[in-house]
ZAFI-953680 format. One record per residue: residue in one letter; x, y, z of N, C-alpha, C, O in turn. Coordinates in steps of 0.02 Angstrom, whole numbers, padded with zeros to 5 digits. Last residue first. Example, Ala and Ser with C-alpha at 12.3 -4.5 7.8 and 13.67 -1.06 7.14 Angstrom:
BEGIN
   residu      n_X      n_Y      n_Z     ca_X     ca_Y     ca_Z      c_X      c_Y      c_Z      o_X      o_Y      o_Z
        s    00642   -00112    00354    00684   -00053    00357    00645    00002    00394    00670    00057    00402
        a    00660   -00284    00390    00615   -00225    00390    00660   -00165    00390    00712   -00166    00423
END
This chain:
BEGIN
   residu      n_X      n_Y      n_Z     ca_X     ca_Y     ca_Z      c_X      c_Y      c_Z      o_X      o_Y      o_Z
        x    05757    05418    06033    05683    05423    06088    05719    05395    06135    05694    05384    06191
        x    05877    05428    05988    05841    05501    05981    05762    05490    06037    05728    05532    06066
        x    05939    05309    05946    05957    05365    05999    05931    05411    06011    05960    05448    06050
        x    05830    05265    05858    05835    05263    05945    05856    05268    05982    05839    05254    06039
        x    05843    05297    05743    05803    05356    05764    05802    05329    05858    05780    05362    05905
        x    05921    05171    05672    05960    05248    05674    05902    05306    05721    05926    05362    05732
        x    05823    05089    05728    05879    05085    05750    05917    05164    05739    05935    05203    05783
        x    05703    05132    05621    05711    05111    05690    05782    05134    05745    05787    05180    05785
        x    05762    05103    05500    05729    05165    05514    05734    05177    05601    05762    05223    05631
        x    05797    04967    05497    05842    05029    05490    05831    05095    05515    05871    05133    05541
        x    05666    04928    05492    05689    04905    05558    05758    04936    05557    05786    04936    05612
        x    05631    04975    05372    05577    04981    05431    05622    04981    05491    05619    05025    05535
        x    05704    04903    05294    05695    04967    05293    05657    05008    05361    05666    05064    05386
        x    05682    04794    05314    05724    04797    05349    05733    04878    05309    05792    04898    05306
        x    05528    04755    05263    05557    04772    05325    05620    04783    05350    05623    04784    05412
        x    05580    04809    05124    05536    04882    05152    05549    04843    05234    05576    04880    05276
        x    05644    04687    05082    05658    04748    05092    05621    04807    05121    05656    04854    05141
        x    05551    04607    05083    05583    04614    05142    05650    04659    05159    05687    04666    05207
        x    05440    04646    04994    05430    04659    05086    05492    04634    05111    05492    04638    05172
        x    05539    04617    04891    05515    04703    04910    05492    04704    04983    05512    04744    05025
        x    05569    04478    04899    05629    04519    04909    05599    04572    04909    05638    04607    04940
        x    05429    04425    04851    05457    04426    04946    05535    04464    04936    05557    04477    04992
        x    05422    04478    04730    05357    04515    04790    05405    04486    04840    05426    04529    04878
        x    05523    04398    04661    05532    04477    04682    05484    04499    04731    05503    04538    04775
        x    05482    04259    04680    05540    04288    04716    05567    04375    04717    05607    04405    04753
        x    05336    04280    04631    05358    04272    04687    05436    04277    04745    05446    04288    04805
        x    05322    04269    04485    05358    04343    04519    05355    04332    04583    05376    04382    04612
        x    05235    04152    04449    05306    04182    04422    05346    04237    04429    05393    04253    04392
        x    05167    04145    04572    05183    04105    04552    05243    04109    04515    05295    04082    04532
        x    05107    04253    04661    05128    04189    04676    05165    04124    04644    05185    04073    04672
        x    05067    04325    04529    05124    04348    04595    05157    04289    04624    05217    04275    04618
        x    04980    04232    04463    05046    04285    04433    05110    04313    04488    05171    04318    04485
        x    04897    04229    04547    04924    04174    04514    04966    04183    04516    05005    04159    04556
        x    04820    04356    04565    04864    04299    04628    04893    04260    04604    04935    04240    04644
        x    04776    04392    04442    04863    04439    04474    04877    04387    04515    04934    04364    04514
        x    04684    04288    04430    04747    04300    04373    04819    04348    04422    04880    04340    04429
        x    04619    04326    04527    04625    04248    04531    04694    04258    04486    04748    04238    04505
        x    04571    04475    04492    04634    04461    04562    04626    04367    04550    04632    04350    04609
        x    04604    04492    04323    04542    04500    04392    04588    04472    04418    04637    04447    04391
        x    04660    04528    04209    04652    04564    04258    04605    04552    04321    04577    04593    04357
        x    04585    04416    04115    04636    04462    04132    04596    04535    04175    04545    04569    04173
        x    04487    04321    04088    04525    04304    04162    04569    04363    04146    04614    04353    04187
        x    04412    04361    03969    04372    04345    04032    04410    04346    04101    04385    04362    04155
        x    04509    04379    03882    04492    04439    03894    04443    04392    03960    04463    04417    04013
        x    04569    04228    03871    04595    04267    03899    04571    04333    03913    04603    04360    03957
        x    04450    04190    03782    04474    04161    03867    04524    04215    03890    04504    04247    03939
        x    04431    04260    03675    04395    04281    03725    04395    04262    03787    04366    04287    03836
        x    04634    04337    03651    04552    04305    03626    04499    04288    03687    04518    04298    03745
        x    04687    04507    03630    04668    04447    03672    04603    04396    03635    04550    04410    03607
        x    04797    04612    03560    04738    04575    03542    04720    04498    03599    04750    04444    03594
        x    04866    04756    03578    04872    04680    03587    04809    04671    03584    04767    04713    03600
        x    04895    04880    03434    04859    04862    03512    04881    04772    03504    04901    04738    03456
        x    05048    04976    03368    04989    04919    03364    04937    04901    03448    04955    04915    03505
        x    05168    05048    03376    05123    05064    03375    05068    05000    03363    05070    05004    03301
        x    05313    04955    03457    05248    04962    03379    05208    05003    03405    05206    05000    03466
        x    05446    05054    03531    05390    04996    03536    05325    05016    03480    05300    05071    03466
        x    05539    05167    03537    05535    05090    03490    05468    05044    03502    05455    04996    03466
        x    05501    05249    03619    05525    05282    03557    05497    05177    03507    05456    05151    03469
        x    05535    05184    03738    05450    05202    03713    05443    05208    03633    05400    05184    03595
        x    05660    05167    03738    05624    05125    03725    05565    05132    03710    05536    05094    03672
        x    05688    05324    03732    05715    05293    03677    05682    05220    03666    05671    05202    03609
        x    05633    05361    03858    05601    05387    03794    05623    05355    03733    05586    05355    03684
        x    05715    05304    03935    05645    05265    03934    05621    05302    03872    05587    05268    03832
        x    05836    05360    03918    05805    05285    03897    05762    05286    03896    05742    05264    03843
        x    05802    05498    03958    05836    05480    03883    05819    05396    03878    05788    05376    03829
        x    05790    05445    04110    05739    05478    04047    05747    05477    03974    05703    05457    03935
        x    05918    05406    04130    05844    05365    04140    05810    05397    04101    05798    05370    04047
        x    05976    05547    04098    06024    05477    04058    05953    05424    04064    05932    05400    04012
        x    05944    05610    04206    05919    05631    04135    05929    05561    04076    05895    05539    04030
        x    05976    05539    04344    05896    05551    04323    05892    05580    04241    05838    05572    04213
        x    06101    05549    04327    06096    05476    04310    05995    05505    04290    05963    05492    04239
        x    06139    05683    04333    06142    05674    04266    06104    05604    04260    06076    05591    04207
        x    06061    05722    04461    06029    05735    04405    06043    05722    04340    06005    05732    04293
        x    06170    05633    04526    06114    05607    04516    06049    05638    04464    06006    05605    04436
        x    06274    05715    04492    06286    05632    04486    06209    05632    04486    06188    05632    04428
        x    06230    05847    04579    06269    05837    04510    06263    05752    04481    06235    05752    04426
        x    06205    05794    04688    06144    05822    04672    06173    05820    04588    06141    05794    04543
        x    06349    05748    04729    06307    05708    04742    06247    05709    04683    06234    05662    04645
        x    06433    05870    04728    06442    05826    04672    06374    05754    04686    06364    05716    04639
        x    06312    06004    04750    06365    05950    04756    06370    05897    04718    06326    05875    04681
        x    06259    06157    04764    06261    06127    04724    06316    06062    04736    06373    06082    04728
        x    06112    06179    04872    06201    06183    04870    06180    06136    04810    06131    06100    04798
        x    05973    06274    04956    05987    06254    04908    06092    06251    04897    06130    06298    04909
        x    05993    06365    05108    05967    06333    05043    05992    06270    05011    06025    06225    05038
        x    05911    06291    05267    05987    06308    05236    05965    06290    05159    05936    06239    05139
        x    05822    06226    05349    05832    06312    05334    05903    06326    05271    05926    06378    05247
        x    05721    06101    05308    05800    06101    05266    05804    06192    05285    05789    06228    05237
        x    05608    06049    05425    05631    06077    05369    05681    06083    05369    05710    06076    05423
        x    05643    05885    05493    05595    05949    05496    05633    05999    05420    05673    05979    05378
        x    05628    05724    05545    05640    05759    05479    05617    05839    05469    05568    05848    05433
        x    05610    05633    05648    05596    05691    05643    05634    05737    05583    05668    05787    05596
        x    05626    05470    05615    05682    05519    05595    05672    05623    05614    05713    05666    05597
        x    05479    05466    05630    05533    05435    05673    05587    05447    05657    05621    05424    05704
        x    05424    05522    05530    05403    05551    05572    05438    05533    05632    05434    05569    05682
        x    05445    05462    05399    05490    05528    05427    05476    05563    05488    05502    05617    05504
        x    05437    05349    05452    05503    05360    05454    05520    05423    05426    05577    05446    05421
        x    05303    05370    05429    05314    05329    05500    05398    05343    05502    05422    05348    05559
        x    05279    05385    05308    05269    05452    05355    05279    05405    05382    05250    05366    05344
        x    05292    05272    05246    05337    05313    05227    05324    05384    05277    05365    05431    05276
        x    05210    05185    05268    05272    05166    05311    05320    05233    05307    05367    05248    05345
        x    05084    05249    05216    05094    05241    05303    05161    05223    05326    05180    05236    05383
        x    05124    05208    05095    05156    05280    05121    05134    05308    05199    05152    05358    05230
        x    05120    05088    05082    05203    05103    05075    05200    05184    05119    05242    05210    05156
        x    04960    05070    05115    05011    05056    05153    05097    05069    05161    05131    05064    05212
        x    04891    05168    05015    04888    05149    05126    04971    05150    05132    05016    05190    05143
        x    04970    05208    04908    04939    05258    04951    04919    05243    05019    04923    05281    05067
        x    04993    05048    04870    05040    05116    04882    05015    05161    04918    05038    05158    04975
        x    04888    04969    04923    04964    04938    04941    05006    05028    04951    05032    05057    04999
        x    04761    05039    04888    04767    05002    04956    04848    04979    04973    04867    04972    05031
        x    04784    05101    04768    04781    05131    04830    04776    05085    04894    04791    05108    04949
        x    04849    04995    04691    04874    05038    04685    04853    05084    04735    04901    05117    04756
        x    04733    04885    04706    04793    04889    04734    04839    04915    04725    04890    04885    04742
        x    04645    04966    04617    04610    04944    04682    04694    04930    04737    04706    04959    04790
        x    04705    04967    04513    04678    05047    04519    04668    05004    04603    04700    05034    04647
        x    04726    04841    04462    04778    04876    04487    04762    04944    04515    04807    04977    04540
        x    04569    04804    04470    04610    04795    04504    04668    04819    04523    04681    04824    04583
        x    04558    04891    04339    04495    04903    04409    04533    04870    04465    04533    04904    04516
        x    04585    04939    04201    04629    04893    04271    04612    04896    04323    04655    04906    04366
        x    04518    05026    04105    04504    04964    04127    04522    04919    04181    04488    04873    04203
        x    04583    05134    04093    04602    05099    04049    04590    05011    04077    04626    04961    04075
        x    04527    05235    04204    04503    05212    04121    04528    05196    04087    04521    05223    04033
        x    04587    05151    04308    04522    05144    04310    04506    05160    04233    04479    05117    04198
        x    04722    05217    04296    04709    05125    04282    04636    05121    04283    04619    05072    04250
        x    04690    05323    04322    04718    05307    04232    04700    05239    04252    04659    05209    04219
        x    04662    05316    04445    04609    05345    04421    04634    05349    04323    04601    05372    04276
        x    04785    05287    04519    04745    05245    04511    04682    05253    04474    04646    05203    04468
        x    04858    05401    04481    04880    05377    04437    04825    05298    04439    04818    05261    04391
        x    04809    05486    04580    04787    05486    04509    04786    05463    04465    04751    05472    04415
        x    04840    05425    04682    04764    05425    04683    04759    05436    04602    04719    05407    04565
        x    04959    05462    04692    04963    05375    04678    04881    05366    04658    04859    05317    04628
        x    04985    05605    04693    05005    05534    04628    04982    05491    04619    04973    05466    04564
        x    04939    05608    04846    04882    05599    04766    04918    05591    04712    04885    05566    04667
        x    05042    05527    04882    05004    05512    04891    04935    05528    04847    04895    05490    04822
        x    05140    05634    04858    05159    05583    04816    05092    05519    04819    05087    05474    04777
        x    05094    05722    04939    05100    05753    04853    05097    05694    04821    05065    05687    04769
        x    05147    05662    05050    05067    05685    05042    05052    05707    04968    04995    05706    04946
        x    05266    05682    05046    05243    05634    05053    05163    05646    05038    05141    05612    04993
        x    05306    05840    05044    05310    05799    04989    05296    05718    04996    05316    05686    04948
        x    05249    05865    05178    05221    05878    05106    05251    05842    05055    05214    05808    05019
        x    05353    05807    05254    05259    05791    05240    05243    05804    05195    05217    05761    05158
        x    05472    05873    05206    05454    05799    05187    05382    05780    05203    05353    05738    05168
        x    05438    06036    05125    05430    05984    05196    05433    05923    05160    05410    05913    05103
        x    05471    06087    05007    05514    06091    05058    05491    06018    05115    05524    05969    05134
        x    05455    06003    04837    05425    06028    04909    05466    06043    04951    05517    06010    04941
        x    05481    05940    04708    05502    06021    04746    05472    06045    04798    05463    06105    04806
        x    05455    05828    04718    05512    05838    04695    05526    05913    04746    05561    05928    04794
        x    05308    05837    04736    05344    05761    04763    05418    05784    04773    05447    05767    04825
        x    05260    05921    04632    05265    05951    04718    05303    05892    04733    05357    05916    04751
        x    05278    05856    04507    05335    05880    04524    05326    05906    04601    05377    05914    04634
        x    05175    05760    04541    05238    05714    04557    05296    05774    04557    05348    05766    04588
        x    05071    05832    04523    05074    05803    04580    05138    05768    04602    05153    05751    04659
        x    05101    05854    04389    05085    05901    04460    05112    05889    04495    05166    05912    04513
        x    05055    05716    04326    05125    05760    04346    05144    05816    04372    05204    05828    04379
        x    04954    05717    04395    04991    05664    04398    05062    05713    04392    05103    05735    04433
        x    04878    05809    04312    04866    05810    04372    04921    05758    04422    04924    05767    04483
        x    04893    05772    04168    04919    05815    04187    04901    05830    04290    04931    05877    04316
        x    04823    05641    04204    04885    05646    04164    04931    05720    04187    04986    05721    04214
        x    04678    05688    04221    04716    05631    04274    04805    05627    04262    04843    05612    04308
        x    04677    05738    04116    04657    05789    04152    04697    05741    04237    04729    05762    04286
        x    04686    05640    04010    04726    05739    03996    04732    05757    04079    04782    05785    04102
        x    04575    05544    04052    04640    05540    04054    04680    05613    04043    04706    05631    04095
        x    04476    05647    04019    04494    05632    04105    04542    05597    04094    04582    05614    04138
        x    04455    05661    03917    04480    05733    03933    04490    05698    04014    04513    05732    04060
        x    04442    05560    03863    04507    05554    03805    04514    05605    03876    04570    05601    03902
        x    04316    05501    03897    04390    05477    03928    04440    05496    03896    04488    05458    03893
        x    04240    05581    03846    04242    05600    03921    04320    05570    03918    04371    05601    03932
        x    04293    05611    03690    04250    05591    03697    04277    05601    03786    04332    05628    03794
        x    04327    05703    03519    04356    05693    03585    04299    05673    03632    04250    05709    03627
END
């Protein structure tokens, strides 16, 4: 067992920590702030598995910026604590079955994929992963999803807004 087998374990199990406070926190700060070292930890797996870039825009996009938007609307919704426990409804019912039914898949597709590594040859190990390759890539064959997410998060933004301005 060598450093990176015990800092992935250790980034791994710290990750999912971190993601169940996300789940079971009372305050929405807190559970924004939980979800924020998720995102630190989960940029610290992309660091030892080489992705120096997605590790780089995994805290500058998720941890700045989604979750500057994401305390900005709970902080413009004044969101304060839940005093009233815990209810069981058909809502919380529906959605923990659709959250187990997601899990059962993804384990069933993980379940299927080869065991084998991908093999790059040496042009391609020189240009993967450095930001000339992701800019390409975004801009070029995923560009109609990157502008449907910002423009969803702004009219998330500008929802957020409107329902909190009867309130200022």
């Amino acid at each position: 067992m060598n450093i990176e087998q015990v800092l992935f374990g250790a980034f791994a199990a710290l990750t999912l920590l971190s993601a169940a406070l996300v789940i079971f926190a009372k305050s929405p700060i807190s559970s924004a702030m939980a979800l924020v070292s998720t995102f630190f930890f989960l940029a610290g797996i992309y660091v030892l598995l080489w992705a120096h870039t997605v590790a780089a825009l995994q805290v500058l996009v998720y941890a700045g910026a989604i979750m500057v938007l994401f305390l900005f609307v709970i902080m413009l919704l004044n969101l304060g604590e839940d005093t009233s426990g815990p209810r069981l409804t058909l809502s919380r019912i529906l959605g923990g079955g659709a959250a187990i039914g997601l899990f059962v898949a993804l384990a069933l597709a993980i379940a299927r994929v080869p065991n084998q590594m991908a093999v790059l040859d040496a042009s391609q190990q020189a240009t993967f992963g450095t930001l000339r390759a992701v800019g390409a890539s975004i801009f070029t064959t995923w560009l109609l999803p990157f502008e449907a997410v910002s423009l969803l998060l702004l009219v998330a933004m500008v929802g957020a807004v409107v329902v909190a301005k009867s309130r200022i």
